[in-house]
Structure formats: structure tokens, C-alpha cells
C-alpha positions in Angstrom: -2.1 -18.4 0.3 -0.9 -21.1 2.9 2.0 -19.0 4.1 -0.4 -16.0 4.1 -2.9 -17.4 6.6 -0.2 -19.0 8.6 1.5 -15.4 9.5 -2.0 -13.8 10.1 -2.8 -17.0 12.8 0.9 -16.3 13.9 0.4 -12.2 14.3 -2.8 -13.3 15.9 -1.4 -15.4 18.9 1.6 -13.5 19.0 -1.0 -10.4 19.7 -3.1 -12.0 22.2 -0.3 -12.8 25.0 -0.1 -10.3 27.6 2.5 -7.9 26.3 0.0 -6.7 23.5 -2.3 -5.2 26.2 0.4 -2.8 27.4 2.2 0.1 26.2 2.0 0.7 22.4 4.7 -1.1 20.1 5.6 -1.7 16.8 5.7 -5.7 15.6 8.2 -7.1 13.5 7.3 -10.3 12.0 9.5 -12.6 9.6 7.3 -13.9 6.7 8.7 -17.0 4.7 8.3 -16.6 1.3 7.8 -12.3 1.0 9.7 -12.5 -2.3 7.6 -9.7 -4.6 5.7 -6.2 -4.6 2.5 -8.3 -5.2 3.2 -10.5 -2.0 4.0 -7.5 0.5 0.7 -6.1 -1.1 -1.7 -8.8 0.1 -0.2 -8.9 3.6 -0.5 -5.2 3.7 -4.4 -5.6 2.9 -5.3 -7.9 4.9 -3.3 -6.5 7.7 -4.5 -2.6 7.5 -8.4 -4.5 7.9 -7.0 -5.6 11.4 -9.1 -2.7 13.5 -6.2 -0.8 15.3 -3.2 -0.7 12.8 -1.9 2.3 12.3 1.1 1.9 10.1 2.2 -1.0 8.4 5.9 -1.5 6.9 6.8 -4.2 4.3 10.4 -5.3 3.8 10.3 -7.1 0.7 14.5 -7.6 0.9 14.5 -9.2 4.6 11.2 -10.7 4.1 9.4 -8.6 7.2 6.5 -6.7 7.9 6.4 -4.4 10.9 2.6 -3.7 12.2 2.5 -0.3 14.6 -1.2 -0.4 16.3 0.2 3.1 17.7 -2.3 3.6 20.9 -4.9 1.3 20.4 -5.1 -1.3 22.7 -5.7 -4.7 21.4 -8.5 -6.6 23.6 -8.9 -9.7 21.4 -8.1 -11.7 18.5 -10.2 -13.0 16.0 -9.0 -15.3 13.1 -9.9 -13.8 9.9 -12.0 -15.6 8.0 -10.7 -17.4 4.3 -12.3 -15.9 1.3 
């Protein structure tokens, strides 16, 4: 869960700089410790409540997850809350 909530506060600041208010684009983001179907399924659910994704990708062998907002436009980030 630690590892989970550090790559969503890491997706999150990495979304807020400026390049995230241009053109559309796909993110690719390493996650330590993506080792299992049941891993890449809680990022994936977290991630497709983020308003704007489009199109997620999991990469369970080289532990990434690309996250396409297609043409949405990202204004501003929000942490999202523990539960």
C-alpha cells in the first residue's frame, strides 16, 4: 500500500508541471514492486478514478504503467484520499 500511494503522489506532481497542460500524451511510469496480476489491478483502479484517463496500460514484466488522458486537459491535482 506504501508503494501504491507513493506512485499516485508521484503521477500527481509529475502531472501538475507545465508539460501536462499541453498537447495530449501518454505517461509512462516505473512502479517498484509491480510483481502480480493483483498489483497491476489496484493501480489500474485507482488510476481509471483519476477524471480524464482514457486508457491505462499495465506492464506487469517491466514493472510500468502507461496512463493516456487522450484530450483532456489536466487543470489540477488532487491527492487522493487513503481509504
Amino acid at each position: 500500500m506504501k508503494k501504491l500511494r507513493r506512485f499516485i503522489l508521484t503521477l500527481g506532481l509529475f502531472l501538475s508541471s507545465a508539460a501536462a497542460l499541453a498537447d495530449p500524451q501518454v505517461y509512462k511510469v516505473q512502479v517498484d514492486g509491480l510483481a502480480c496480476p493483483f498489483c497491476a489491478y489496484g493501480i489500474e483502479k485507482k488510476l481509471s478514478a483519476v477524471p480524464g484517463v482514457d486508457k491505462l496500460e499495465t506492464d506487469i514484466a517491466a514493472g510500468t504503467v502507461a496512463v493516456d488522458f487522450g484530450n483532456h486537459r489536466i487543470h489540477k491535482w488532487r491527492p487522493v484520499p487513503d481509504r
